[in-house]
N, C-alpha and C positions, 0 to 999 in steps of 0.2 A: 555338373555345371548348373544345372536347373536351380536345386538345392540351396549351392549358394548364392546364386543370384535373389532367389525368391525370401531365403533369412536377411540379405542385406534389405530387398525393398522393403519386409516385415520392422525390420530395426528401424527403419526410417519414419514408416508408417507411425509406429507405436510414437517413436519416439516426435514426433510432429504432435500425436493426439496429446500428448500430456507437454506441450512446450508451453502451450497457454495457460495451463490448467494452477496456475498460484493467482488467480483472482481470488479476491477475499470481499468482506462484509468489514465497513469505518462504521464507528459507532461513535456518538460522540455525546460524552459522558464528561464534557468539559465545565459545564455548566453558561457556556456561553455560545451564541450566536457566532459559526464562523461561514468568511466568505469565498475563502479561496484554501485549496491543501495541493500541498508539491509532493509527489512522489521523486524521489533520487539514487542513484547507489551511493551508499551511506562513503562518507567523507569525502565527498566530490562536492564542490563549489556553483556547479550550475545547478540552480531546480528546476529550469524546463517550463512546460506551460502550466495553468492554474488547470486541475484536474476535475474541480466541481462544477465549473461553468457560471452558468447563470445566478443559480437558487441557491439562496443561503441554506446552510445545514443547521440547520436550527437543535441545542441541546434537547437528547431522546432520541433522537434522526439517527437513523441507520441507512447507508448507502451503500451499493456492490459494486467496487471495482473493479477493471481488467488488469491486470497484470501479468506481462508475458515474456520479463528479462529474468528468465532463469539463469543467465549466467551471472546473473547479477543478484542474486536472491538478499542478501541485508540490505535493507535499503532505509533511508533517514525520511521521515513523513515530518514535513511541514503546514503550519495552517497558520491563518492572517485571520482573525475575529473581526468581528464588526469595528472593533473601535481603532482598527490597524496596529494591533500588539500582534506578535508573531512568537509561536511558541514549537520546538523541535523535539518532535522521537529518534532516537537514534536506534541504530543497528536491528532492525525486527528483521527478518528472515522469514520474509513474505512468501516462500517456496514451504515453510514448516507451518504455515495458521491459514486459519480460514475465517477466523475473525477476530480485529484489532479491535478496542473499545479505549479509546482518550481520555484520559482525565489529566485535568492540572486542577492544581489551587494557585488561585490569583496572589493570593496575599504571602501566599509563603513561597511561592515561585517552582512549588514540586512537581512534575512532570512526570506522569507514569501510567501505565497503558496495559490492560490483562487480553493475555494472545491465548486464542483458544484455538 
């Protein structure tokens, strides 16, 4: 009885240390000043609260996120730039990287992002 009592708290243990553990590192490699980014589970309609706060993320800026919806790991990252354009990633699977880096081109409207 000990046994299995002590592999279920072990399972819970383990599995608690690694619930948080899809924080990652935004890079932003947009070429532009942004001031606000939405994390969401990717094709859901609400984006929740502005995740950067205060300080704009200035292009070169690299910032560490928390992220602790494993059950939700694809999730869609939205960002608002300075001049209130709004540009979307779709489906990353922030449970598989550790670090997203942004890019779009303005002019040609291409949207693409290298997950390491």
């Amino acid at each position: 009885m000990k046994k299995i009592i002590l592999g279920a708290l072990l399972s819970t243990i383990v599995g608690a240390a690694f619930a948080g553990n899809a924080d990652f590192t935004l890079v932003n490699r947009t070429g532009y000043a942004i001031n606000e980014v939405f994390i969401s589970p990717s094709k859901q309609s609400n984006w929740g609260k502005d995740r950067l706060g205060e300080n704009q993320f200035m292009h070169g800026q690299s910032r560490k996120f928390k992220f602790g919806d494993t059950k939700n790991c694809k999730q869609d990252i939205q960002v608002v730039f300075t001049d209130g354009d709004e540009v979307e990633w779709e489906d990353i699977n922030l449970c598989e990287v550790n670090k997203v880096t942004l890019k779009y081109n303005k002019k040609t409207g291409d949207v693409s992002a290298d997950l390491e």
